[in-house]
DOLO-639461 format. One line per 2 residues: their letters; for each residue x, y, z of N, C-alpha, C. Coordinates in nm, 4 decimals, decimal comma. Example, Ala and Ser with C-alpha at 12.3 -4.5 7.8 and 13.67 -1.06 7.14 Angstrom:
BEGIN
as) 1,3190/-0,5690/0,7800/1,2300/-0,4500/0,7800/1,3200/-0,3300/0,7800; 1,2850/-0,2250/0,7080/1,3670/-0,1060/0,7140/1,2900/0,0030/0,7870
// end
This chain:
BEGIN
xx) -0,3128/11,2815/-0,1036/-0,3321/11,2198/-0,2344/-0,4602/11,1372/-0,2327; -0,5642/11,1899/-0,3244/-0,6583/11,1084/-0,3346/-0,6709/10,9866/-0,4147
xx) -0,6920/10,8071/-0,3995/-0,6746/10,7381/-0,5025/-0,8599/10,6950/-0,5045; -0,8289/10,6607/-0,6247/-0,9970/10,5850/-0,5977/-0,9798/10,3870/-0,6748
xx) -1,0308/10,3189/-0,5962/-0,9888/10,2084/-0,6838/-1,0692/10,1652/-0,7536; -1,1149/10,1134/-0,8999/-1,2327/10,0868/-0,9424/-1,2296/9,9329/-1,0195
xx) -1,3624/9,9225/-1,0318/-1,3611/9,8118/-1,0860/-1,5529/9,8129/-1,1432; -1,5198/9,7031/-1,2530/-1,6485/9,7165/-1,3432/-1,6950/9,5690/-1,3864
xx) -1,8232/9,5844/-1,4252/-1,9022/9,4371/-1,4416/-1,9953/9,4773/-1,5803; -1,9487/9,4282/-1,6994/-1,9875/9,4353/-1,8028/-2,1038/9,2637/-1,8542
xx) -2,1740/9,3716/-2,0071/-2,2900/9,2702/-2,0543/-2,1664/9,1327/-2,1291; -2,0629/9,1608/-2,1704/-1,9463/9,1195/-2,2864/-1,8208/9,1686/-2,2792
xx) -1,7686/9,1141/-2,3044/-1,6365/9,2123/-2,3481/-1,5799/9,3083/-2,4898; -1,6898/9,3884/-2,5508/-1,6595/9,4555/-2,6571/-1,7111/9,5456/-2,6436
xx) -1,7415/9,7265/-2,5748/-1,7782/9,8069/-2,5916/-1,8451/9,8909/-2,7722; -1,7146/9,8008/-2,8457/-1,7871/9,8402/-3,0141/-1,8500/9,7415/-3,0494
xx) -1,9346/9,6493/-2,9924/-2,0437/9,5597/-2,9908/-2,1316/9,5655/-2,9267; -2,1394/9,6933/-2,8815/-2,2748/9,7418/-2,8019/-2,3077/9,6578/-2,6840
xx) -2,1646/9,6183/-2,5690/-2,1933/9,5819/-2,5065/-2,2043/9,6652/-2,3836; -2,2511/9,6878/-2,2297/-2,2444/9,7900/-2,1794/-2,2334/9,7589/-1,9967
xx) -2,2113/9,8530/-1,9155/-2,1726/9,8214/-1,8048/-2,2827/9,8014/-1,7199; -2,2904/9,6826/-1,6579/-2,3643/9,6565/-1,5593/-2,3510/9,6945/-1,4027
xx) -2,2424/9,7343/-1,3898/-2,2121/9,7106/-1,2225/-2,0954/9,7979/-1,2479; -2,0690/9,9542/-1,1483/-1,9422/9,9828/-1,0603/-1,9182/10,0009/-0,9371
xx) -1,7707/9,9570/-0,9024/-1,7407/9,9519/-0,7862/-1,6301/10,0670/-0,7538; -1,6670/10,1668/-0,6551/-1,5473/10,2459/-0,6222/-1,5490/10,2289/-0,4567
xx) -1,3377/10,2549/-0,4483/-1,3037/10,2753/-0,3160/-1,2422/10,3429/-0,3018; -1,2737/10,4665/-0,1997/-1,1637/10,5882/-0,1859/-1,0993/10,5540/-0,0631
xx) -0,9194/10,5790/-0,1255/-0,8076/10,5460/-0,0492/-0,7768/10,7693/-0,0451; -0,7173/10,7998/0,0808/-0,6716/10,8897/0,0495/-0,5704/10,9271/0,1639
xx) -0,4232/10,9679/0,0961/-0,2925/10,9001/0,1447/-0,2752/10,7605/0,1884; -0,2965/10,6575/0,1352/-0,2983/10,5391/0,1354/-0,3574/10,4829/0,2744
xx) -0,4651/10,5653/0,2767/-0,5905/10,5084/0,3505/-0,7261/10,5005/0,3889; -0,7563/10,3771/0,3328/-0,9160/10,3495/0,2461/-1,0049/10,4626/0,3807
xx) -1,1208/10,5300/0,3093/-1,1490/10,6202/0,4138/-1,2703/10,5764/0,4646; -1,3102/10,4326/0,3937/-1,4738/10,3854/0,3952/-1,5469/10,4512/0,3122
xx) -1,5185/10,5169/0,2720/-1,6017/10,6042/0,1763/-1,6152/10,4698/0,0157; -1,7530/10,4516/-0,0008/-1,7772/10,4038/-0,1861/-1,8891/10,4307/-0,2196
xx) -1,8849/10,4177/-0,3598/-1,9787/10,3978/-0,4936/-2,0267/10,3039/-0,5364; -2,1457/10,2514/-0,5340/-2,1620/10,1068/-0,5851/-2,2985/10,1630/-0,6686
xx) -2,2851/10,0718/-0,7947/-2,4231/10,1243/-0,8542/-2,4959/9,9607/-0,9636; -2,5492/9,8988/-0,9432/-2,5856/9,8221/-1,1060/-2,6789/9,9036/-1,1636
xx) -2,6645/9,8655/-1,3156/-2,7081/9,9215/-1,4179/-2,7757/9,8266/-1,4733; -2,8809/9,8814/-1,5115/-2,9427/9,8633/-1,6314/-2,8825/9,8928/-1,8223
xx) -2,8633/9,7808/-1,8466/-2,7718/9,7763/-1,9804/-2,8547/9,7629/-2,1005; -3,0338/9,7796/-2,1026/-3,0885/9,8095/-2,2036/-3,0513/9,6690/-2,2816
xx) -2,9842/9,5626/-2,2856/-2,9646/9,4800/-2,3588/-2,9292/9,3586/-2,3138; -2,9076/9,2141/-2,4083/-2,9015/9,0870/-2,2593/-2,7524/9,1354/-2,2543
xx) -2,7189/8,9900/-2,1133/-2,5838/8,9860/-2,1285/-2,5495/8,8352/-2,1576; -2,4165/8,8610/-2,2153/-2,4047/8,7067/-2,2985/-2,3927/8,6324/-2,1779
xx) -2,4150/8,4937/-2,1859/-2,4101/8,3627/-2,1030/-2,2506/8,3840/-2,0713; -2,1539/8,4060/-2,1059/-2,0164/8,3801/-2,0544/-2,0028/8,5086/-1,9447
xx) -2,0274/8,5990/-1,9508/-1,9947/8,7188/-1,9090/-2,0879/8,6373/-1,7756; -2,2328/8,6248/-1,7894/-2,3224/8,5730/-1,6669/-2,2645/8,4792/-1,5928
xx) -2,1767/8,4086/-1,6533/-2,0964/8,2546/-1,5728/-2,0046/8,3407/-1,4975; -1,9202/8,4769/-1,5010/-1,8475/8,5714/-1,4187/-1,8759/8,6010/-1,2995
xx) -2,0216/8,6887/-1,3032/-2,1047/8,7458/-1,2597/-2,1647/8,7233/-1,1740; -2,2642/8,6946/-1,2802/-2,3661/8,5786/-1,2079/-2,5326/8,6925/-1,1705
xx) -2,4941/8,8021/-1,2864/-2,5908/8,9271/-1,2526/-2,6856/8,8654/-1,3848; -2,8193/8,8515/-1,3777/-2,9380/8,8150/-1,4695/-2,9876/8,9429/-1,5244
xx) -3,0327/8,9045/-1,6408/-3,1636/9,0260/-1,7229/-3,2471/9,0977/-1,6243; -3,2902/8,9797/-1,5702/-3,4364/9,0243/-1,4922/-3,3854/9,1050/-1,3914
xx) -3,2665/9,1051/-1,3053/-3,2199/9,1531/-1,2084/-3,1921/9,2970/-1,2441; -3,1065/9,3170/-1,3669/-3,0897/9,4095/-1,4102/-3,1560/9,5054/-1,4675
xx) -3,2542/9,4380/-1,5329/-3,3643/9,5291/-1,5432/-3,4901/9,5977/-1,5228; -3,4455/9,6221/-1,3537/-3,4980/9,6877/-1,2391/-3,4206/9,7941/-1,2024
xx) -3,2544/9,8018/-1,2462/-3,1792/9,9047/-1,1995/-3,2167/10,0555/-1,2641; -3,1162/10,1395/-1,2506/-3,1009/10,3129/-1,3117/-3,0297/10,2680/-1,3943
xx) -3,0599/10,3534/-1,5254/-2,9769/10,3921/-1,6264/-2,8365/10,4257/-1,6134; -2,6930/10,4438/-1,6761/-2,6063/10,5174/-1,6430/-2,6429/10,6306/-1,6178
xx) -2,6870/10,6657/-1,7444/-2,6971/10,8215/-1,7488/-2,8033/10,8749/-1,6127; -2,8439/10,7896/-1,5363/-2,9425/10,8318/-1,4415/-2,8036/10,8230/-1,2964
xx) -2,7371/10,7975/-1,2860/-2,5760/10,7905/-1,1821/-2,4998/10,8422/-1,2302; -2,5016/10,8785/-1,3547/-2,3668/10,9677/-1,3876/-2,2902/11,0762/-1,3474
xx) -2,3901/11,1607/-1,3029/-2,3357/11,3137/-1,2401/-2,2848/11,2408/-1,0922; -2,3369/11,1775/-1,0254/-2,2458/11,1138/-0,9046/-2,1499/11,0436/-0,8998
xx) -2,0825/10,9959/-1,0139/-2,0327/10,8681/-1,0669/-1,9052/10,9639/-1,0844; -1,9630/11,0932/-1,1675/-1,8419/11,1834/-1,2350/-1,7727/11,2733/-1,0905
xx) -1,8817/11,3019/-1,0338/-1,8431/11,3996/-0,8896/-1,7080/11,3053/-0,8257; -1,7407/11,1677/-0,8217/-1,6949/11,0750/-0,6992/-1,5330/11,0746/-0,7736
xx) -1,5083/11,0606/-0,8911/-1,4281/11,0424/-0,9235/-1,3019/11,1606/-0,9659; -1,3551/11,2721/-0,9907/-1,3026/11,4090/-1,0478/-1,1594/11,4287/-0,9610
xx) -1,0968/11,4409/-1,0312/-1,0019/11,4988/-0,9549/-0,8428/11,3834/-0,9024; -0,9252/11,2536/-0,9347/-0,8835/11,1720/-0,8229/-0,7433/11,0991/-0,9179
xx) -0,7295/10,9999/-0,8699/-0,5958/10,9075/-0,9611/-0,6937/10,7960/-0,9418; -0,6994/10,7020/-1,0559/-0,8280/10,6216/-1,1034/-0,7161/10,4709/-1,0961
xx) -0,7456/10,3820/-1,0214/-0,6526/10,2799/-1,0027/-0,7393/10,1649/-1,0473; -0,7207/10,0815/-1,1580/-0,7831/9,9594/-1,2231/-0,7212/9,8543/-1,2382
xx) -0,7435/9,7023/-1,2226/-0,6876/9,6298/-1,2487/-0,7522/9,5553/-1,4327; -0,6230/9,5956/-1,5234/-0,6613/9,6155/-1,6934/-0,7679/9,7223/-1,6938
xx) -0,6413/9,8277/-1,6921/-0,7332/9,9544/-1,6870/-0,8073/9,9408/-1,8095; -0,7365/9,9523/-1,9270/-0,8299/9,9499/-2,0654/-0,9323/9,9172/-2,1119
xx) -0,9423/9,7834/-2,0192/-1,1118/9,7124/-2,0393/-1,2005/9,7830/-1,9587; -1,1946/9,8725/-1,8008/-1,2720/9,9377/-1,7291/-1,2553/10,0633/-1,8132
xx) -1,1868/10,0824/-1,8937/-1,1757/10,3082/-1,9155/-1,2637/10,2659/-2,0419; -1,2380/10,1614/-2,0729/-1,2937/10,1405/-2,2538/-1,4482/10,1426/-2,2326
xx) -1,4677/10,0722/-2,1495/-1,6177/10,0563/-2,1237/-1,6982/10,2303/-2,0669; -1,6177/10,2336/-1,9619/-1,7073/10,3754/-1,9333/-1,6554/10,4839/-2,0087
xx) -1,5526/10,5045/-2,0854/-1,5678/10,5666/-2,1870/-1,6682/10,6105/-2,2690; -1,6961/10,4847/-2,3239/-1,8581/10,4532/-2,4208/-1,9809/10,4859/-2,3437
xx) -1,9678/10,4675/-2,2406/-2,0900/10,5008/-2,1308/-2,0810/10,6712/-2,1509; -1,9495/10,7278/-2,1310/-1,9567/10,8793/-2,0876/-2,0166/10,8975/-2,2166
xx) -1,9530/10,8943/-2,3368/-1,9634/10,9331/-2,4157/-2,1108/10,9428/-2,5185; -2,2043/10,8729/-2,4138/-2,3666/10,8246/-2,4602/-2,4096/10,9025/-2,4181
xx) -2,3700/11,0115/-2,3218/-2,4211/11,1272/-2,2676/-2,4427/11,2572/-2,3332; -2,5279/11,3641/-2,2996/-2,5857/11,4425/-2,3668/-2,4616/11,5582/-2,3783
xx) -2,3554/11,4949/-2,2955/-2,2469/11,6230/-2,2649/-2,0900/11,5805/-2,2628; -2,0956/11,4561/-2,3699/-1,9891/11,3458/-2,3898/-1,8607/11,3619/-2,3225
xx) -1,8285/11,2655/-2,2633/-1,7240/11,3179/-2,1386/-1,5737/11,1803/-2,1940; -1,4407/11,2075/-2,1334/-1,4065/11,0689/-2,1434/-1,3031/11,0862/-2,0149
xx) -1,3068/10,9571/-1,9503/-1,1973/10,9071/-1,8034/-1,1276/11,0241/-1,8026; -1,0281/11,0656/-1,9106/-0,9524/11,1362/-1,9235/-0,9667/11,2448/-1,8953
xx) -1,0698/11,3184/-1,8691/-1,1095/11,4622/-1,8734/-1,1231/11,4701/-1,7006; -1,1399/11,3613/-1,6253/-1,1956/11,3484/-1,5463/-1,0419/11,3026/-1,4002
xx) -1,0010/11,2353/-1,4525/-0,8704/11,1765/-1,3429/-0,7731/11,0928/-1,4175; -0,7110/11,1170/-1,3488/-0,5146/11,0017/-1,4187/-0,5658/10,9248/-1,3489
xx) -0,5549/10,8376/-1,4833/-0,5418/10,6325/-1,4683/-0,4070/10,5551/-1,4476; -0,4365/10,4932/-1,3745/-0,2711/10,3996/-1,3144/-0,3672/10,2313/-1,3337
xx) -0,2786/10,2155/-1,4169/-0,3504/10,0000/-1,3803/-0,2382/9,9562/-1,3158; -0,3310/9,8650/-1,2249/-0,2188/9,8255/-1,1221/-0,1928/9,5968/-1,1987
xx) -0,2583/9,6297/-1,2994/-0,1984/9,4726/-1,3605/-0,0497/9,5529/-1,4512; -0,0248/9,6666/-1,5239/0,0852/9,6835/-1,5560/0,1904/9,7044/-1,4159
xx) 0,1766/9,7270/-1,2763/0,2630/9,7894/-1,2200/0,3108/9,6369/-1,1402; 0,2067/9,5231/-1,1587/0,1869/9,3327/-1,1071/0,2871/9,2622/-1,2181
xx) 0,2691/9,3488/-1,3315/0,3806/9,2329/-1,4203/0,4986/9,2707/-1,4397; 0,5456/9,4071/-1,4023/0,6739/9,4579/-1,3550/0,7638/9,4143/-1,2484
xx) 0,6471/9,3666/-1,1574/0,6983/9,3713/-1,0225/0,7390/9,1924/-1,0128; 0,6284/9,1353/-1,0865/0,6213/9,0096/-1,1069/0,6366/8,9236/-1,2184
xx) 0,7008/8,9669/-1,3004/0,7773/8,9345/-1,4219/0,7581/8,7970/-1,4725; 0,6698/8,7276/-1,5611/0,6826/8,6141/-1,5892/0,5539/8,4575/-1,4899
xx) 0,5169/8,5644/-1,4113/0,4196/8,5194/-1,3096/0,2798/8,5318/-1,3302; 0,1545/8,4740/-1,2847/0,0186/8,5006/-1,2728/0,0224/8,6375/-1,2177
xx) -0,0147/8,7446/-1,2624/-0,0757/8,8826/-1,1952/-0,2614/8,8737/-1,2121; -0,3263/8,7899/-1,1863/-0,5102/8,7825/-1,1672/-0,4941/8,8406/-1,0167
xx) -0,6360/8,9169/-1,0545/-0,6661/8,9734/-0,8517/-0,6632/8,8525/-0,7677; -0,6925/8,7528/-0,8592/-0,6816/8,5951/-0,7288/-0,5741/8,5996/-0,7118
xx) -0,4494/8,5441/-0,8029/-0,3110/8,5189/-0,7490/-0,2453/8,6149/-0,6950; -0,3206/8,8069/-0,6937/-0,2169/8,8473/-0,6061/-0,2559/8,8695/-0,4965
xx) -0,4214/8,8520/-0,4554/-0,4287/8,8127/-0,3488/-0,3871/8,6448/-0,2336; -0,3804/8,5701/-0,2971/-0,2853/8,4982/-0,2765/-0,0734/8,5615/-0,2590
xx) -0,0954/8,6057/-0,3486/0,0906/8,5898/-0,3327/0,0852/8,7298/-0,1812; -0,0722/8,8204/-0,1166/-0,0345/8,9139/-0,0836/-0,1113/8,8872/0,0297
xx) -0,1396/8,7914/0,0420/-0,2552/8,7521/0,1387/-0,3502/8,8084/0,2075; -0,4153/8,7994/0,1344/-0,5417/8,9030/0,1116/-0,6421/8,8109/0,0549
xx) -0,7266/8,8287/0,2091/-0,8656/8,7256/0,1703/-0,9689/8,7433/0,0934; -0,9682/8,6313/-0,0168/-1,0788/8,6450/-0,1571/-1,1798/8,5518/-0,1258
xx) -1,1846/8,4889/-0,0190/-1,2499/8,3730/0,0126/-1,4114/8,4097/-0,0389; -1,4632/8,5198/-0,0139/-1,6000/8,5467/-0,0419/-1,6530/8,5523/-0,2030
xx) -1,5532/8,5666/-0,2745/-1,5503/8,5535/-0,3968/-1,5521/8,4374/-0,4846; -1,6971/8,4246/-0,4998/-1,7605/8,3430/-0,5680/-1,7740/8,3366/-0,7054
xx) -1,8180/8,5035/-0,6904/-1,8369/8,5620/-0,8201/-1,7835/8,6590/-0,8556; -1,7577/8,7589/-0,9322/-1,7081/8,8609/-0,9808/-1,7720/8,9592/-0,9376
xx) -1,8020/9,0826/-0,8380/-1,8472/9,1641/-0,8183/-1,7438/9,3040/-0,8196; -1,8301/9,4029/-0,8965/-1,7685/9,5230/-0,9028/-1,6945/9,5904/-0,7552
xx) -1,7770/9,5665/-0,6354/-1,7472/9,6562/-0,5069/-1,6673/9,5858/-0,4156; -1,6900/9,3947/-0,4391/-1,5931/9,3510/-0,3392/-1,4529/9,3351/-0,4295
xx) -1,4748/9,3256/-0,5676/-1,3315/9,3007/-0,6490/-1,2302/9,4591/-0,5977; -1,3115/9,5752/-0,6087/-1,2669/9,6742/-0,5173/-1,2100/9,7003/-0,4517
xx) -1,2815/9,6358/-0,3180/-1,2084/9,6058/-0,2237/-1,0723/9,5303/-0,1895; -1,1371/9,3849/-0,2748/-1,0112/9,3182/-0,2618/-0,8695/9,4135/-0,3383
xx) -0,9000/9,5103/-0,4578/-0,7522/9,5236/-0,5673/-0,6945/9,6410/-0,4238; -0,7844/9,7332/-0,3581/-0,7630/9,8195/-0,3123/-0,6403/9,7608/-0,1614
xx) -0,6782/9,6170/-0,1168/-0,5569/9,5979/-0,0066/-0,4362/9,5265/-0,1092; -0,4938/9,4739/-0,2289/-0,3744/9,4084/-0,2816/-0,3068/9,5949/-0,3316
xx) -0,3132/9,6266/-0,3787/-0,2340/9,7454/-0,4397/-0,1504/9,8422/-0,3279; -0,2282/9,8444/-0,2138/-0,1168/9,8988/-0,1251/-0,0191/9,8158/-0,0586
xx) -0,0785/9,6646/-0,0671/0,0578/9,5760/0,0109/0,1418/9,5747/-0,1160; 0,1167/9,6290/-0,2231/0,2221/9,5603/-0,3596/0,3052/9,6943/-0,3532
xx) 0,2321/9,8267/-0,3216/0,3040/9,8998/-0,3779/0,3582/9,9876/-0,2330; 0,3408/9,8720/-0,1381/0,4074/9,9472/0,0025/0,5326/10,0342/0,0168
xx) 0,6767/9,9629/-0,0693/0,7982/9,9823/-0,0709/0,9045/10,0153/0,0235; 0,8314/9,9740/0,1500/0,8805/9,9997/0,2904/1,0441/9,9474/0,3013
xx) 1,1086/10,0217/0,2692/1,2507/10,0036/0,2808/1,2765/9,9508/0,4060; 1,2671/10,0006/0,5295/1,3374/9,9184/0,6151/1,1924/9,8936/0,7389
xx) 1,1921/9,8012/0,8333/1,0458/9,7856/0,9182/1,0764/9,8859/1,0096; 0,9598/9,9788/1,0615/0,9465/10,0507/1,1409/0,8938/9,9795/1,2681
xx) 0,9994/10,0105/1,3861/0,9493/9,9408/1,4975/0,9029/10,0081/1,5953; 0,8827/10,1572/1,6213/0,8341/10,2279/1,7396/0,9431/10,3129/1,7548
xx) 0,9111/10,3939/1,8142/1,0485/10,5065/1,8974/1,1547/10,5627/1,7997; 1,1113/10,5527/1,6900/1,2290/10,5767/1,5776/1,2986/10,4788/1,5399
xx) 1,2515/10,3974/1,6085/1,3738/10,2645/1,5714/1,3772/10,1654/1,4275; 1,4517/10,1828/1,3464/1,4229/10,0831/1,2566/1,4699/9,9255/1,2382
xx) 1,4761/9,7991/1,1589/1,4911/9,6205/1,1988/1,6787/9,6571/1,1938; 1,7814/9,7375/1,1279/1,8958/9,7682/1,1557/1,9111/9,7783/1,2773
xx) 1,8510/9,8919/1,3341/1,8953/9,9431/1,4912/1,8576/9,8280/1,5984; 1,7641/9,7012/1,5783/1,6815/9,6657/1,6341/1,7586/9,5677/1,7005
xx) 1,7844/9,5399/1,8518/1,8644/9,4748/1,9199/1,9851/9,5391/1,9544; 2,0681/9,6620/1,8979/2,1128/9,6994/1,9586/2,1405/9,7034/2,0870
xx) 2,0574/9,7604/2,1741/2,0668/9,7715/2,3221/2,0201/9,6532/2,4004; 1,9735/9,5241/2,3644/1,9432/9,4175/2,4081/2,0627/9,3796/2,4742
xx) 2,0510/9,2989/2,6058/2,1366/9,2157/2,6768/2,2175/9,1463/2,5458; 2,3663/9,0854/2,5496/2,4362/9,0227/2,5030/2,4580/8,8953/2,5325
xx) 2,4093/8,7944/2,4938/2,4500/8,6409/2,5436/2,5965/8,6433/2,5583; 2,6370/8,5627/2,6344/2,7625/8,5788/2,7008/2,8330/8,4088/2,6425
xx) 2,8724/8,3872/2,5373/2,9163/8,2805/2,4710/3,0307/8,1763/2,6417; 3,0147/8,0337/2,6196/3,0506/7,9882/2,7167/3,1948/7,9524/2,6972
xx) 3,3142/7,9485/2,7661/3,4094/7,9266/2,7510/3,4693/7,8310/2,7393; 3,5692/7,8058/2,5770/3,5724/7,6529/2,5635/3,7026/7,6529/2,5777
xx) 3,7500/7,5244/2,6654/3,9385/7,4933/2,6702/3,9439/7,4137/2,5310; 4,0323/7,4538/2,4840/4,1002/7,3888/2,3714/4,2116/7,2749/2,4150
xx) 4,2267/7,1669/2,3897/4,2898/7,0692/2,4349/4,4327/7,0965/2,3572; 4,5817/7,0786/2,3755/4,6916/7,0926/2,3228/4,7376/6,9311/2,3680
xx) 4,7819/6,8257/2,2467/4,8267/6,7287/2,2534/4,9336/6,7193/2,1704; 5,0668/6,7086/2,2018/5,1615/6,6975/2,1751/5,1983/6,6110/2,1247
xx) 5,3289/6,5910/2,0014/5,2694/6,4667/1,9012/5,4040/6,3753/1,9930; 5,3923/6,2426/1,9554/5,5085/6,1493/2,0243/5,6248/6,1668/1,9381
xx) 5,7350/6,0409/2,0368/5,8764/6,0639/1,9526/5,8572/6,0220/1,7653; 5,7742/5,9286/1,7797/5,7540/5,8523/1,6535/5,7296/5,9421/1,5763
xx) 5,5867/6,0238/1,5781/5,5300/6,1521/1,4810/5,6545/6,2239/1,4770; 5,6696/6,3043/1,5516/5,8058/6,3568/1,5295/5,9408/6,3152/1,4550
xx) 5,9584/6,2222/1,4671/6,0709/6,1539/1,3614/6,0186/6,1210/1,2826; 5,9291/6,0855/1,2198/5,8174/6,0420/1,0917/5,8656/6,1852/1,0166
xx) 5,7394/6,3138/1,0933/5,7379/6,4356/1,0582/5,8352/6,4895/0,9737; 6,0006/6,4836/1,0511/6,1606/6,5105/1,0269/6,1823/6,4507/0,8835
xx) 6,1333/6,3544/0,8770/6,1796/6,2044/0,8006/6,0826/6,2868/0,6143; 5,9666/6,3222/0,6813/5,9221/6,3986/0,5671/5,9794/6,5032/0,4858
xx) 5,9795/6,5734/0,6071/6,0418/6,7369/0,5803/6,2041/6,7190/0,4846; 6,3006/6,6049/0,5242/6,3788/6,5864/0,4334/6,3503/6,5252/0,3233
xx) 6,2549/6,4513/0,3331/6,2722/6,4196/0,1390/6,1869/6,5437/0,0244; 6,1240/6,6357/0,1348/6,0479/6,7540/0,0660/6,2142/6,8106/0,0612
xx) 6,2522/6,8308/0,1161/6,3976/6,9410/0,0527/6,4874/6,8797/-0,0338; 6,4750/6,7782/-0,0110/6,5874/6,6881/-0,1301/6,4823/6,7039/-0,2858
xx) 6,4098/6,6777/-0,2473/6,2953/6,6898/-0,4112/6,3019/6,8499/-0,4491; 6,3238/6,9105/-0,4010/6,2844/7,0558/-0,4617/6,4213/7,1446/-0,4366
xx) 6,5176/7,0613/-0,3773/6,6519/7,1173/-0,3626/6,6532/7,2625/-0,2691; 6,5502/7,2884/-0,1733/6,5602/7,3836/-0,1086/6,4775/7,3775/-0,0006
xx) 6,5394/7,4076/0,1330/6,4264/7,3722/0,2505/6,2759/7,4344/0,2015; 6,2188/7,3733/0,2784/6,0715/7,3608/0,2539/5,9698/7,4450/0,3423
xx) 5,9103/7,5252/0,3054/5,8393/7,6334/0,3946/5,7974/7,6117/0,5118; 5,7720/7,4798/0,5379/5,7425/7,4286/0,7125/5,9206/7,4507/0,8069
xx) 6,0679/7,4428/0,7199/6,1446/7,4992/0,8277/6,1804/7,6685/0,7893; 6,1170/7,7055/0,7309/6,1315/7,8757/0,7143/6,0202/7,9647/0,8061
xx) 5,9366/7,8440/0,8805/5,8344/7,8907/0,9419/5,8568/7,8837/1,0889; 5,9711/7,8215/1,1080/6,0206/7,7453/1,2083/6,1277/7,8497/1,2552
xx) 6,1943/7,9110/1,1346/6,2974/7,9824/1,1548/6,2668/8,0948/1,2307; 6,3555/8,2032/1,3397/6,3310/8,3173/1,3824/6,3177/8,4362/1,3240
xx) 6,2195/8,5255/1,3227/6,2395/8,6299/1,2481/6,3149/8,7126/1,2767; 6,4197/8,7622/1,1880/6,4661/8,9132/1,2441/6,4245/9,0176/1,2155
xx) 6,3820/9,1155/1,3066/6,3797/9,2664/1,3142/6,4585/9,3662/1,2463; 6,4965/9,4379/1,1371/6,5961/9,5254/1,0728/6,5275/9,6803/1,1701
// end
């Protein structure tokens, strides 16, 4: 199974405001294991990017406009991805954006034509119901170091969704310990502590308790007009 994990660095957040992608990040996982293999590209977005989006970022005009066009990465962009299962954290805001990107092309393309999308923030608020699902808090709740993350980058946000999504979506029913053995079987064949042997003390009550005791047991049968389950317990059983 091939996954690819992606992630994107936009001018804004409105693709129908002509805003456009600056930065992608891909990581190919395949059978749930990253192969080293990525994609990293910035773009040139032909336009500024707003001051809030830059406070994210932290990617400038001037920087950016030294990069390739989309349409100048696209045929590699489309190769890398074809085929694959497209894993996003808020897929909609990454498919929405390169959507508009494909679709600026001379041969209009969309995500869809290309690979099944899975967002892994719908599969975080399922799992986590009522909780923060941000790539920070689930790298936190999954411990998974964000420490380098300063800023928002397409290839390390990548990275980071790509270990949070397989520790989230591990589902390892029981721990595998070696030799077939699973945390059920585990101790089985271990030595047995040998519990130490305790005497129980037997102290016998005096004449007094004992006639006290007697002294009880009759006013329980006089009150309820019928001996009292402490001498029916007393009594011998017979065998039929």
């Amino acid at each position: 199974m091939r996954q690819i994990i992606l992630d994107t660095e936009t001018t804004g957040l409105e693709p129908a405001q002509g805003h456009r992608v600056i930065e992608v990040g891909l990581v190919e996982i395949i059978n749930r294991r990253p192969t080293g293999r990525t994609f990293h590209r910035y773009l040139n977005p032909e336009r500024p990017v707003d001051e809030g989006a830059k406070a994210v970022h932290g990617l400038s005009d001037e920087f950016l406009a030294g990069q390739p066009k989309f349409a100048e990465v696209a045929a590699e962009f489309i190769e890398f991805i074809r085929g694959s299962e497209l894993i996003a954290h808020n897929a909609n805001f990454d498919v929405g954006f390169l959507d508009h990107e494909l679709g600026r092309l001379p041969d209009p393309l969309l995500i869809a034509d290309l690979a099944r999308v899975t967002d892994s923030l719908e599969i975080a608020r399922k799992m986590h119901p009522g909780q923060r699902n941000s790539l920070d808090a689930l790298c936190k709740r999954y411990t998974v170091d964000n420490s380098n993350r300063e800023f928002h980058g397409a290839l390390l946000d990548a990275r980071l969704l790509a270990d949070v999504y397989l520790a989230m979506t591990g589902g390892q029913g029981t721990l595998v310990l070696g030799s077939g053995q699973t945390s059920q079987q585990a101790g089985v064949d271990r030595p047995q502590r040998q519990r130490p042997t305790v005497v129980v003390p037997i102290i016998a009550p005096s004449a007094d308790e004992v006639a006290r005791h007697e002294a009880m047991l009759k006013r329980i049968d006089k009150a309820h007009k019928k001996p009292c389950v402490f001498r029916a317990l007393d009594e011998p059983v017979t065998v039929q």
